[in-house]
ZABAMI-345370 format. One record per residue (C-alpha): residue number from 1; x, y, z. Coordinates in steps of 0.02 Angstrom, whole numbers, plus 32768, in hexadecimal, padded with zeros to 4 digits. Layout:
BEGIN
{pt NUM {X Y Z}}
...
This chain:
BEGIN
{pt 1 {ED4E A782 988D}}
{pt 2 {EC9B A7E4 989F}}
{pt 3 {EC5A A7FE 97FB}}
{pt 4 {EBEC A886 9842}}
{pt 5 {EC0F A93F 97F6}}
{pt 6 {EBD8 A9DC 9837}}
{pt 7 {EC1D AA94 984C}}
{pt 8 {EC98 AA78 98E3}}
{pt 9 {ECE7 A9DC 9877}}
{pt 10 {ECEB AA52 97D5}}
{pt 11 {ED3F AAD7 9846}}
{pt 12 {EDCB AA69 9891}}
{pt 13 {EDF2 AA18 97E3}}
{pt 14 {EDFC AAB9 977C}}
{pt 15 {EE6B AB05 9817}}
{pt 16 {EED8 AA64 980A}}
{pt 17 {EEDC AA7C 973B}}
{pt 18 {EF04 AB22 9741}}
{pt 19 {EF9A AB0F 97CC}}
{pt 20 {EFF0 AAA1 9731}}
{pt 21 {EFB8 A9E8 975E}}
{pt 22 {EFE6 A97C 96BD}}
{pt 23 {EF6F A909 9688}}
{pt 24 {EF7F A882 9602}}
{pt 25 {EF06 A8A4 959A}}
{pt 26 {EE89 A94C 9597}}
{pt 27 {EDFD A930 951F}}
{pt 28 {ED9F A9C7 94DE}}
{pt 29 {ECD7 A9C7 94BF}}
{pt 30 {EC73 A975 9542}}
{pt 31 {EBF0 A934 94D5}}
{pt 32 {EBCD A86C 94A5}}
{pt 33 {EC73 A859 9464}}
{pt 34 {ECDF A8C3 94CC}}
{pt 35 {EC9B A878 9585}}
{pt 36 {ECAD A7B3 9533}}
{pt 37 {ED6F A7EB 94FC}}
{pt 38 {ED83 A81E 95A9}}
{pt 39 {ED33 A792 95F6}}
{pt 40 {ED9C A714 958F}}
{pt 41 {EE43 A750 95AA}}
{pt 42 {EE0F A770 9670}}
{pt 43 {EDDC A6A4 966F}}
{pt 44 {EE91 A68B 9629}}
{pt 45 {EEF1 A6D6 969F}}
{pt 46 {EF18 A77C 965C}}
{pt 47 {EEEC A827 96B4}}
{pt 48 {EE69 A898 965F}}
{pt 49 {EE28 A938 9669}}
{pt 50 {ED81 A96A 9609}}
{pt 51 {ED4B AA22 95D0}}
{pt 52 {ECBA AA56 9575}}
{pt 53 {EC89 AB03 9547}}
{pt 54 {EBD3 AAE9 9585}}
{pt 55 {EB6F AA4F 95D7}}
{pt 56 {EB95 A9B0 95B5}}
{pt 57 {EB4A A991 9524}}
{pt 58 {EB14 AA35 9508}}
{pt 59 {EB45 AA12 9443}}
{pt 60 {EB06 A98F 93C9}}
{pt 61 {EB02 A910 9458}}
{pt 62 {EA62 A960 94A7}}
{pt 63 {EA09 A97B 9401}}
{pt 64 {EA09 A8CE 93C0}}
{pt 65 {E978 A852 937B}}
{pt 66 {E979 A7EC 9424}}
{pt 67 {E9A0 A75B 93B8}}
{pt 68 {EA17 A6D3 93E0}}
{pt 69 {EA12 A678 9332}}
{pt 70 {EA65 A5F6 92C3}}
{pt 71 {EA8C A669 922B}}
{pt 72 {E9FF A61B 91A4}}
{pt 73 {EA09 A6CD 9146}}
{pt 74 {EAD1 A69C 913B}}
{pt 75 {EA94 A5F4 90EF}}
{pt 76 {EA23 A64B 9086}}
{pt 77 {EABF A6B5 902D}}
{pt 78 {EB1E A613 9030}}
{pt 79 {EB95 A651 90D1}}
{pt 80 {EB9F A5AB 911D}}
{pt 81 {EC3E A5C0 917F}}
{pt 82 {EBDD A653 91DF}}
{pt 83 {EB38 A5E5 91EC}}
{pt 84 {EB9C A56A 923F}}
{pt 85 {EBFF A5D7 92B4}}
{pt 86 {EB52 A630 92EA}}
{pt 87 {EB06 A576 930B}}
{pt 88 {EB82 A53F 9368}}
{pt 89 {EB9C A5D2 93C7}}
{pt 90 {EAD7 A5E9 93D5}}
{pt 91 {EAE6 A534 9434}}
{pt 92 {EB8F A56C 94B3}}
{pt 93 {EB1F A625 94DB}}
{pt 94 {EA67 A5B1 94FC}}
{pt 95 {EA9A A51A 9547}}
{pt 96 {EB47 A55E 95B2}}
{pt 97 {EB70 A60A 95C9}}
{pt 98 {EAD0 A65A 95D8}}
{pt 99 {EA29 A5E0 95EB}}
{pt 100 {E9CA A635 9650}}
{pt 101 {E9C0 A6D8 95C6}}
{pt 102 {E98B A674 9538}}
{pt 103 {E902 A619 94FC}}
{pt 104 {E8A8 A5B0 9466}}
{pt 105 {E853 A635 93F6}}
{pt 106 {E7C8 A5CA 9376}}
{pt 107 {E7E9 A636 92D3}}
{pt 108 {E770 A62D 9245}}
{pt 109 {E794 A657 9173}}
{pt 110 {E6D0 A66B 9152}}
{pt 111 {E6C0 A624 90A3}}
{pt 112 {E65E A6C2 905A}}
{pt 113 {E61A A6CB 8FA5}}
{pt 114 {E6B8 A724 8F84}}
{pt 115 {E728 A687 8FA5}}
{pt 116 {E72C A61E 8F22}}
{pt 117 {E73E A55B 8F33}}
{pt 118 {E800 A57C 8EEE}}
{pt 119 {E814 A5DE 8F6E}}
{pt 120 {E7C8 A597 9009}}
{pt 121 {E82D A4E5 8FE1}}
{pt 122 {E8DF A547 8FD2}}
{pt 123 {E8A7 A5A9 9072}}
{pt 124 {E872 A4F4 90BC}}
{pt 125 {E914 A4AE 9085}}
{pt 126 {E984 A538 90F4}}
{pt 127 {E915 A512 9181}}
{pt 128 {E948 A463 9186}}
{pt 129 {E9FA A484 914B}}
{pt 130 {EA06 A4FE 91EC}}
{pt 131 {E9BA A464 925A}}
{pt 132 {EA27 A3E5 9201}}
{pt 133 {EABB A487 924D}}
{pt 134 {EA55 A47C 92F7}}
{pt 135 {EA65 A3CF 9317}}
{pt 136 {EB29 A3B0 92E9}}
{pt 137 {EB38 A455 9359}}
{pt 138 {EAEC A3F1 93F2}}
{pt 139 {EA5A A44E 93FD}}
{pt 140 {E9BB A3D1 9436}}
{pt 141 {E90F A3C1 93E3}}
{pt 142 {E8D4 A3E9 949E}}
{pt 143 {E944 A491 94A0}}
{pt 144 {E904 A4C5 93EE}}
{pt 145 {E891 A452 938D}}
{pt 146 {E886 A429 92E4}}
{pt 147 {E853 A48B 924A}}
{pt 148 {E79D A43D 9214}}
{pt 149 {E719 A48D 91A4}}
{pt 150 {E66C A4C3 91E8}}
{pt 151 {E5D2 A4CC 91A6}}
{pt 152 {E573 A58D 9193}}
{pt 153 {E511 A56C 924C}}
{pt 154 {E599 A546 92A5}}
{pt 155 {E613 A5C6 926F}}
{pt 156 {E58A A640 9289}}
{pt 157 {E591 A5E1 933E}}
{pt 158 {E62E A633 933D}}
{pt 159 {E623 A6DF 9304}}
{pt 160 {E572 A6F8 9307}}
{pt 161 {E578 A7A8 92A3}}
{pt 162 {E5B2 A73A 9200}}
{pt 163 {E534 A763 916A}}
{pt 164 {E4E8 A6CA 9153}}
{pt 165 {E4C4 A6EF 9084}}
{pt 166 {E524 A692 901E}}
{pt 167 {E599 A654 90B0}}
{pt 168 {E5E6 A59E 909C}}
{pt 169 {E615 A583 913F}}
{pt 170 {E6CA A59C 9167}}
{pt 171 {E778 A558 9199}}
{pt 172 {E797 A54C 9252}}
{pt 173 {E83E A548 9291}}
{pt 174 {E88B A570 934A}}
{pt 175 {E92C A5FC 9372}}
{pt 176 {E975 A62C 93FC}}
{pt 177 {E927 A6CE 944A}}
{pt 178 {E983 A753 94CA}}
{pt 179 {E91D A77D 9575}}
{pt 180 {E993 A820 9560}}
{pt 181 {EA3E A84D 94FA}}
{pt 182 {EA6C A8CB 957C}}
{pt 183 {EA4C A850 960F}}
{pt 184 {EACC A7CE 95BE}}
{pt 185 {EB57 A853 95BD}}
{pt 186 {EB4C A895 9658}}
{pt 187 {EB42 A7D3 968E}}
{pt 188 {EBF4 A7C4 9615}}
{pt 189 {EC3A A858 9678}}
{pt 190 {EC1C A826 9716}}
{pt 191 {EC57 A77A 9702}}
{pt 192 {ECFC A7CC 96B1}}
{pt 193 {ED07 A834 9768}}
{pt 194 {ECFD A778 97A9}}
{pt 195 {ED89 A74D 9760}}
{pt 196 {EDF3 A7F4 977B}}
{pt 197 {EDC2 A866 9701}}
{pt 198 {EDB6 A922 9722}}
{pt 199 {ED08 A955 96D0}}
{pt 200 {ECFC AA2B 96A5}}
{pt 201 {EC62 AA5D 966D}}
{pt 202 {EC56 AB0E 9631}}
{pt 203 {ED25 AB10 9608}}
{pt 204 {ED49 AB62 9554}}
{pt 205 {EDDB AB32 9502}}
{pt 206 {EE22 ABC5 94A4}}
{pt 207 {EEC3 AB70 9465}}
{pt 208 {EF0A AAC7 9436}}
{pt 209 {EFB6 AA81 9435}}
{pt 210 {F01C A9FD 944C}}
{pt 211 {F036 AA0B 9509}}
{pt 212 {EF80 AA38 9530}}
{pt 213 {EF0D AAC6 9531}}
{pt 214 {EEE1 AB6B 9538}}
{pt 215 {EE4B AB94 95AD}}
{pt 216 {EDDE ABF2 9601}}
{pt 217 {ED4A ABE1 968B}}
{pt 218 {ECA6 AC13 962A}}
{pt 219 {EC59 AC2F 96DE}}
{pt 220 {ECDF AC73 9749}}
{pt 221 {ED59 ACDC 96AD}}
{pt 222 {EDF5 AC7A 96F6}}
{pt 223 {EE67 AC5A 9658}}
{pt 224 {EF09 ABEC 9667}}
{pt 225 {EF7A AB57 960C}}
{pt 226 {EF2E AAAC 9619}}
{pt 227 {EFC9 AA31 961F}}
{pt 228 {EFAC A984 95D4}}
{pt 229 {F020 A908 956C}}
{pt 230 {EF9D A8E7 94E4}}
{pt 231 {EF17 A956 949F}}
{pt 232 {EE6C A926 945B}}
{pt 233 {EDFF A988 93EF}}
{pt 234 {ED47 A938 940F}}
{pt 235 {ECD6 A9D4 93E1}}
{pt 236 {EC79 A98A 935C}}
{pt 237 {EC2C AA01 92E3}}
{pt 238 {ECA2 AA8C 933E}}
{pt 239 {ED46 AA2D 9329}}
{pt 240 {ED88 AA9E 9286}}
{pt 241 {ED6F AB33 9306}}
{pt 242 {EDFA AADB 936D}}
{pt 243 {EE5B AA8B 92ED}}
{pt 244 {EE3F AAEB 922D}}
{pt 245 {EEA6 AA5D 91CE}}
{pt 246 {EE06 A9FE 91EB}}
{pt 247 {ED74 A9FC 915A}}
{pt 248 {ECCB A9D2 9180}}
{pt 249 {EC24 A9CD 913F}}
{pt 250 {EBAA A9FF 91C2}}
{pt 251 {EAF4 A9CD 91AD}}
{pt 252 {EA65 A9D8 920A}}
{pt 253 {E9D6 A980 926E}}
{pt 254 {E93A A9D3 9286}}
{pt 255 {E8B5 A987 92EF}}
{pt 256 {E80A A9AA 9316}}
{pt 257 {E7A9 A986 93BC}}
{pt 258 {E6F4 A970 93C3}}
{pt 259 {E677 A938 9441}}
{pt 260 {E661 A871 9440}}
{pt 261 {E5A0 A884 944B}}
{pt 262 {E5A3 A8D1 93A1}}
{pt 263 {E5D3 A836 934D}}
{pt 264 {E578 A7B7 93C5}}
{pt 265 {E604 A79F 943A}}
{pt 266 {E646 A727 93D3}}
{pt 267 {E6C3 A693 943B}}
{pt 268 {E72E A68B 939E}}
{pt 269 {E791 A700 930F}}
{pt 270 {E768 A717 9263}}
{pt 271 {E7DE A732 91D5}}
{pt 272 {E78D A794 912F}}
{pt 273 {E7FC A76B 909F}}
{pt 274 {E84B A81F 9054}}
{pt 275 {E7F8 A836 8F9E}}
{pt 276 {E894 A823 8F1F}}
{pt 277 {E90D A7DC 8F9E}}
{pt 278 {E919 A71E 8FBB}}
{pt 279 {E95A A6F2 9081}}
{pt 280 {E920 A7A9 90B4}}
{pt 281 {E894 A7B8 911A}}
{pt 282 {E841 A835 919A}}
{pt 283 {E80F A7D6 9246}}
{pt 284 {E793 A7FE 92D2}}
{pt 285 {E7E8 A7AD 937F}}
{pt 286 {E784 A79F 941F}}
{pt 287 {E7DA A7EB 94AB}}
{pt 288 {E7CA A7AE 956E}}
{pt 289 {E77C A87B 958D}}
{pt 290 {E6E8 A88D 9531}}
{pt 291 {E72D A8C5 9482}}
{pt 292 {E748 A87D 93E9}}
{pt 293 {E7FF A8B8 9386}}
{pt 294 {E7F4 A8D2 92C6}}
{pt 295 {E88C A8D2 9270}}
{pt 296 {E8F8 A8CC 9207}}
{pt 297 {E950 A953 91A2}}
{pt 298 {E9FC A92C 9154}}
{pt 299 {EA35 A9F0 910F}}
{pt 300 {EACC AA36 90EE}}
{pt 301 {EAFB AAD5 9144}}
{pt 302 {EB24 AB72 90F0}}
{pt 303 {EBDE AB8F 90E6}}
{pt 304 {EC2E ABF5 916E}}
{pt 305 {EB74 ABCA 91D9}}
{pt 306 {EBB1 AB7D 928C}}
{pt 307 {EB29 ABA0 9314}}
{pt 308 {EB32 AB62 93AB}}
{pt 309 {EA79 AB3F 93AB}}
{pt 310 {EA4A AB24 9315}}
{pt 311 {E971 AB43 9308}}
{pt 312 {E8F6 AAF4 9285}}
{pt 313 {E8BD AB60 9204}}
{pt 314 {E808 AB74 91AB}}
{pt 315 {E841 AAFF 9118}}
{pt 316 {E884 AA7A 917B}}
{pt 317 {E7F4 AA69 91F8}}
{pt 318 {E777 AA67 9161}}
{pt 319 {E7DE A9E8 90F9}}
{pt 320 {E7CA A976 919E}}
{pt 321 {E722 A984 91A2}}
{pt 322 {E6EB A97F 9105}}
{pt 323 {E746 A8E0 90F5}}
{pt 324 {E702 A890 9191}}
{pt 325 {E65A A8C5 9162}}
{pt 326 {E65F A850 90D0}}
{pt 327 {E64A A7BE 9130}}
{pt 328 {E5C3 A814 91BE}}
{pt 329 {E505 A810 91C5}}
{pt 330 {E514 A8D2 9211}}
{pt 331 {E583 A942 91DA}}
{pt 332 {E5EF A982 9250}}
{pt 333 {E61B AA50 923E}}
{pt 334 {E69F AAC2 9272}}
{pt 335 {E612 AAE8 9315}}
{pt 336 {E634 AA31 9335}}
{pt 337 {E6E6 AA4C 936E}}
{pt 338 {E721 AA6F 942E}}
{pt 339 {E7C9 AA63 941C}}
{pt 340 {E860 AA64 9396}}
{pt 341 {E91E AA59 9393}}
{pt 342 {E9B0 AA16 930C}}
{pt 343 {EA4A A9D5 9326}}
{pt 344 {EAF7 A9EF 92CF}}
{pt 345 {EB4C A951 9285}}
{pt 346 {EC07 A954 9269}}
{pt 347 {EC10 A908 91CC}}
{pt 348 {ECB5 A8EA 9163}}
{pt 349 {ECBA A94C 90CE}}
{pt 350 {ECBB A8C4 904D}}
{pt 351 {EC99 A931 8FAD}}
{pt 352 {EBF2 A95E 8F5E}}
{pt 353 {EB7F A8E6 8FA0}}
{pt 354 {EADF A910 8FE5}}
{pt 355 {EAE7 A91F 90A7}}
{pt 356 {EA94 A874 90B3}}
{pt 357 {EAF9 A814 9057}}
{pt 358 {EB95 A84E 90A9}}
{pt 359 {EBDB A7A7 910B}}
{pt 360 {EBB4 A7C6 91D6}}
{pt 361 {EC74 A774 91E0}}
{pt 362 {ECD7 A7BD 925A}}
{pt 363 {ED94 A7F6 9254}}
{pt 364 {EE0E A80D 92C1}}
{pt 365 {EE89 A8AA 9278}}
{pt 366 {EF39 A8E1 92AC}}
{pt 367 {EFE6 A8A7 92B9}}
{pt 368 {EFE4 A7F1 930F}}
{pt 369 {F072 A80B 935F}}
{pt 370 {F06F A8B8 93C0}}
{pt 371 {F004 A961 93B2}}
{pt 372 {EF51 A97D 93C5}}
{pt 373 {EEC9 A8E7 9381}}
{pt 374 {EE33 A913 933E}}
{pt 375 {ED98 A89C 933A}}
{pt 376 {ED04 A8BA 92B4}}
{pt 377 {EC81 A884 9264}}
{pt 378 {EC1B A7D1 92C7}}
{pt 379 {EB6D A7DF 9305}}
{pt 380 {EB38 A7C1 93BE}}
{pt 381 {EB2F A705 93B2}}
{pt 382 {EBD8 A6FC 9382}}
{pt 383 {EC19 A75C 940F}}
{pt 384 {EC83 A6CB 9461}}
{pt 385 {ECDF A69E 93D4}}
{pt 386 {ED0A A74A 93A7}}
{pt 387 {ED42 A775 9442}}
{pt 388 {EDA0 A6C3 944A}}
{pt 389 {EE04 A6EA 939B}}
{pt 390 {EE44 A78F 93E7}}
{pt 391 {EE85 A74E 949A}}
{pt 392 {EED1 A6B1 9436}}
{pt 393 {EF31 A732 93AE}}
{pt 394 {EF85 A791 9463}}
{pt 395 {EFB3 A6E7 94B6}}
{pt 396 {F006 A6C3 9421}}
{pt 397 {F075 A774 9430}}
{pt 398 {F123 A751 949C}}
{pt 399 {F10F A768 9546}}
{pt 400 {F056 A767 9558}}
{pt 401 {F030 A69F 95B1}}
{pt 402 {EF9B A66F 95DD}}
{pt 403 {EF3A A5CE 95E1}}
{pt 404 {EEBD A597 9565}}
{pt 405 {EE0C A5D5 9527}}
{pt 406 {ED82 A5B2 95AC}}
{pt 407 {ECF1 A609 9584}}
{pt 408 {EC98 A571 9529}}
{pt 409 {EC71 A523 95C8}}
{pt 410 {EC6F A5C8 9622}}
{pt 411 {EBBF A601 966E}}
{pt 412 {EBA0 A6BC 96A1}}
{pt 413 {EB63 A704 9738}}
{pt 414 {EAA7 A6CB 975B}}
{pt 415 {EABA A633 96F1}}
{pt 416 {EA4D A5B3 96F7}}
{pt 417 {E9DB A531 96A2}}
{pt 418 {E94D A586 9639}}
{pt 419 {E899 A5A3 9692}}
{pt 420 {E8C3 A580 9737}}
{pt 421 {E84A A5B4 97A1}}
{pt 422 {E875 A5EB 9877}}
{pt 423 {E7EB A5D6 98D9}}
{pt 424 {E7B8 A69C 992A}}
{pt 425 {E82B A6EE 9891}}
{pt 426 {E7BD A73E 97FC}}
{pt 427 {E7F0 A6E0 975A}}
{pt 428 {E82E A780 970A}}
{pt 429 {E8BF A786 977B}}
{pt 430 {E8F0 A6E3 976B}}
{pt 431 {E8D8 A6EF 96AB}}
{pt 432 {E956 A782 96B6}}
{pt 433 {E9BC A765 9752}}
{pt 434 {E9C3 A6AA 9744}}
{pt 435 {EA18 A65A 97F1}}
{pt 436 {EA2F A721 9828}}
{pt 437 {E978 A724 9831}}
{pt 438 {E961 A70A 98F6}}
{pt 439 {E9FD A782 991B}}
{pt 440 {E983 A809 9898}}
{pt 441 {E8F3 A7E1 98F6}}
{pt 442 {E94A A7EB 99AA}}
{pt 443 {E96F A8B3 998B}}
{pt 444 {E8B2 A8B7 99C7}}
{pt 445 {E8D5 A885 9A6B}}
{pt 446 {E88B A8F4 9AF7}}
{pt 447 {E863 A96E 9A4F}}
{pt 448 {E7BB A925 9A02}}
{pt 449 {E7AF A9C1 9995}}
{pt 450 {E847 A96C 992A}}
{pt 451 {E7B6 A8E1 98FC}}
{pt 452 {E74F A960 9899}}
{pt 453 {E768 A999 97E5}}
{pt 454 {E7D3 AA31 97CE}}
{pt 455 {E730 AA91 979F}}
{pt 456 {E67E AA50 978C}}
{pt 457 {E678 A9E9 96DA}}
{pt 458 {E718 A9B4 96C3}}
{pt 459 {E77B A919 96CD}}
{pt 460 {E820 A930 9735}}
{pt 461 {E81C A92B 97EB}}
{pt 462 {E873 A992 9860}}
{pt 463 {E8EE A90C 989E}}
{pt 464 {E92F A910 97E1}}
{pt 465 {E95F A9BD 97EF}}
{pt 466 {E9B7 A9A3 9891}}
{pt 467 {EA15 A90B 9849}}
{pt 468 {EA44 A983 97B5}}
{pt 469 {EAA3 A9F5 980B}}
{pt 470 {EAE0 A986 98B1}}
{pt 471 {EB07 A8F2 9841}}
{pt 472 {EB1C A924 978D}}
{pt 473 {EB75 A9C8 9788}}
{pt 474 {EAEA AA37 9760}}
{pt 475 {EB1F AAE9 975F}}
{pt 476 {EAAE AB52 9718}}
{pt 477 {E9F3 AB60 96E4}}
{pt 478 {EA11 AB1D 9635}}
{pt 479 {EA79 AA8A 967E}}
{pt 480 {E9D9 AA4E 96D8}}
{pt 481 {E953 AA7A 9675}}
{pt 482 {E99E AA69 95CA}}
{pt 483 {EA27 A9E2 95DC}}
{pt 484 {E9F2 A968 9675}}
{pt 485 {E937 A983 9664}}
{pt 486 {E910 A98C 95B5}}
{pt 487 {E890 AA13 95EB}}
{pt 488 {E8C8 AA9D 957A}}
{pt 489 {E897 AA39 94DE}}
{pt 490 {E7EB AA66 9507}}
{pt 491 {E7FA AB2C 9523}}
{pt 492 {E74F AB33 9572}}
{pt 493 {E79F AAA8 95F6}}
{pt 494 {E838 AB14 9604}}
{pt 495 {E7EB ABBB 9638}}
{pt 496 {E77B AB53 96A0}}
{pt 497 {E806 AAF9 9701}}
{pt 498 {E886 AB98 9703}}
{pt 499 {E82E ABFF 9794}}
{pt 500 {E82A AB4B 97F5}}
{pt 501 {E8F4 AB55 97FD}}
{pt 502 {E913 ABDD 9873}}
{pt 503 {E8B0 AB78 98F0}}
{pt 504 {E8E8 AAD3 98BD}}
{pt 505 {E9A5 AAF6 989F}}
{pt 506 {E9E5 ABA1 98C9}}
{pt 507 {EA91 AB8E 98B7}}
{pt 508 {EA7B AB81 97EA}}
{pt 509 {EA95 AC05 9785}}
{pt 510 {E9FE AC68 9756}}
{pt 511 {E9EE ACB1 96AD}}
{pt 512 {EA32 AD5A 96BF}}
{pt 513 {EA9D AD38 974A}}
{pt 514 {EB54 AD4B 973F}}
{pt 515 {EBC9 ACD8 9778}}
């Protein structure tokens, strides 16, 4: 089937919904975990619908670290069972379903004065225990090397902004890194439509039960019964809006962005061990756009506190970079930073632990035989195997056949093999569009204008916002410039780009404008 989605597909599958088509399976929350659900039990046979409140990933799935890693920090609290599952899923996401959006990040531990000998050899051994995980995941040297220690002149090679007094060298290691977390859902959702699935972006559900849903158009008002023989709850840190038996622990992410330049424009990360907490550290990841991301906080939120975008406040940036700063030459300041955003984690509530010592294991809640299932807890990497244990608890309810797991072999839309280059196409559109990069680059065609930037300074060409809402089910102005484009993580880049949509795409909806 065409995996393409846009409004006049949305409109003929919400009339179809709402006219009582039955579907197999209707999974709720269009974020990481959601869209890989519905792509799973699509690939098996079984008809889907999606719905999401919002975007897709509009939630937790948009405001991640970019990382596509093999779970060292698990190692680190002795969580081996979820190091391994985020190695070996790490290798199915870099090497098969998704190539083309991830790449080798070199990450450095800078042995400061603060590290002592102890430390640095216990932080070395994890770094070979997770390559020791690598290699009996079938991950290659050539896909992500191994660890090795530097000396001080070539880690400062590396991150040039490193404060050379006192500094040891370090311990370089290699990750996998995300081009963008949006861009691989949207590529999971429209290989679900592929394969059958009915993808609703901007579709509340209101109500849960046992033979579907309760919803309601968030753009047109419409409400009316969704029909489906098996229910699944996949909101993340929402899900106990949905389904109240359900205790979490939500925590969250904040991140930083700076500009690159500030720190040298440095080709690899840096990890600054936490003072007082052993396997916690604060990073500084190059990004593909100019910035450099500083994360990571791990905090609990207040109880009853559920935004739906969650900000970063004045203690949380200045923890991050006070921490960083550590390890730099310059000090970097609040003045320093262009951008910030957190992100929600659904964790399980697993008593009084601090937030990051709470296992990332995920869960998959409800009767196993009939009524609503509810997935939690699971980081990004682990996506696939999430969404794998739900789909195999429903074929296992009477009635529901289908045919086996196929998504470790499965690629997504626009796969293909990492940094392949097309002769005439920029490399930022292969990097994100992957084999859909000449089809991107053809929306140009007889309109050369498509071939500039959005607005003078920026990044994304026009092309990518026609592709967003011809291709990718854009809708509104947040859809392109916060979920396909990335732009509104830089709100100087958003209000820049905004004024370029009306000309650009004028069939989105403007802030302001009704539905």
């Amino acid at each position: 089937m065409n995996p393409d989605l846009d409004a006049s597909r949305r409109t003929r599958e919400l009339e179809l919904l709402a006219g009582g088509h039955e579907v197999d399976v209707l999974v709720v929350g269009g974020g990481i975990t959601g869209v890989g659900v519905a792509l799973d039990a699509a690939s098996r046979g079984l008809s889907v619908a999606l719905v999401e409140r919002g975007d897709l990933a509009s939630g937790t799935s948009r405001w991640s670290s970019k990382l596509v890693h093999g779970g060292l920090r698990y190692l680190a609290k002795g969580d081996v069972g979820v190091a391994w599952e985020s190695a070996t899923e790490r290798a199915i996401l870099a090497d098969r379903t998704a190539p083309h959006l991830i790449r080798a990040l070199p990450m450095l531990v800078a042995l400061l004065p603060e590290v002592s000998g102890t430390a640095a050899r216990l932080i070395a051994t994890g770094l070979r225990m997770g390559d020791v995980m690598r290699r009996a995941a079938g991950t290659k040297p050539t896909r992500l090397p191994r660890t090795r220690r530097v000396e001080a002149a070539e880690a400062q090679r590396w991150f040039p902004a490193l404060d050379p007094s006192g500094l040891r060298g370090a311990l370089l290691s290699w990750d996998g890194q995300l081009e963008d977390d949006a861009r691989l859902v949207v590529a999971l959702a429209r290989t679900a439509a592929a394969h059958g699935a009915l993808v609703l972006a901007h579709v509340r559900a209101e109500r849960l039960h046992a033979g579907g849903a309760e919803v309601r158009d968030a753009l047109g008002g419409g409400a009316f019964s969704l029909r489906a023989r098996h229910v699944v709850n996949a909101t993340g840190v929402w899900a106990q809006t949905l389904a109240p038996e359900v205790t979490l622990r939500p925590s969250k992410g904040s991140h930083l962005l700076i500009g690159a330049h500030r720190v040298g424009d440095p080709p690899a990360a840096i990890n600054v061990p936490v003072p007082g907490h052993f396997g916690r550290f604060v990073f500084a990841l190059p990004r593909p756009d100019g910035l450099v991301l500083v994360g990571l906080t791990d905090e609990l939120l207040p109880p009853g506190e559920l935004p739906d975008v969650p900000g970063v406040t004045a203690e949380e940036e200045r923890f991050l970079l006070t921490t960083l700063n550590e390890a730099l030459e310059t000090d970097l300041t609040p003045d320093d930073v262009v951008g910030r955003f957190a992100g929600l984690r659904p964790l399980l509530d697993s008593g009084p632990r601090a937030p990051a010592d709470v296992s990332r294991r995920h869960a998959v809640l409800g009767d196993p035989m009939g009524g609503v299932l509810t997935v939690v807890g699971g980081k990004l990497t682990t996506y696939r195997r999430m969404a794998q244990d739900v789909v195999d608890v429903i074929t296992r309810r009477p009635g529901a056949a289908a045919t086996p797991c196929r998504t470790t072999s499965l690629p997504v839309i626009g796969a293909q093999g990492p940094a392949v280059r097309v002769p005439g196409i920029p490399p930022r559109l292969t990097r994100r569009y992957g084999s859909e990069a000449p089809a991107v680059a053809a929306l140009a065609d007889g309109r050369p204008e498509l071939w500039q930037p959005v607005a003078p300074g920026l990044s994304v060409l026009g092309v990518e916002v026609r592709w967003a809402v011809e291709r990718e089910g854009a809708l509104t102005a947040s859809d392109v410039l916060d979920g396909r484009t990335h732009l509104g993580l830089v709100p100087a880049w958003r209000a820049t780009a905004l004024p370029a949509l009306e000309r650009l795409a004028p069939e989105v909806l403007l802030p302001g404008v009704a539905a």
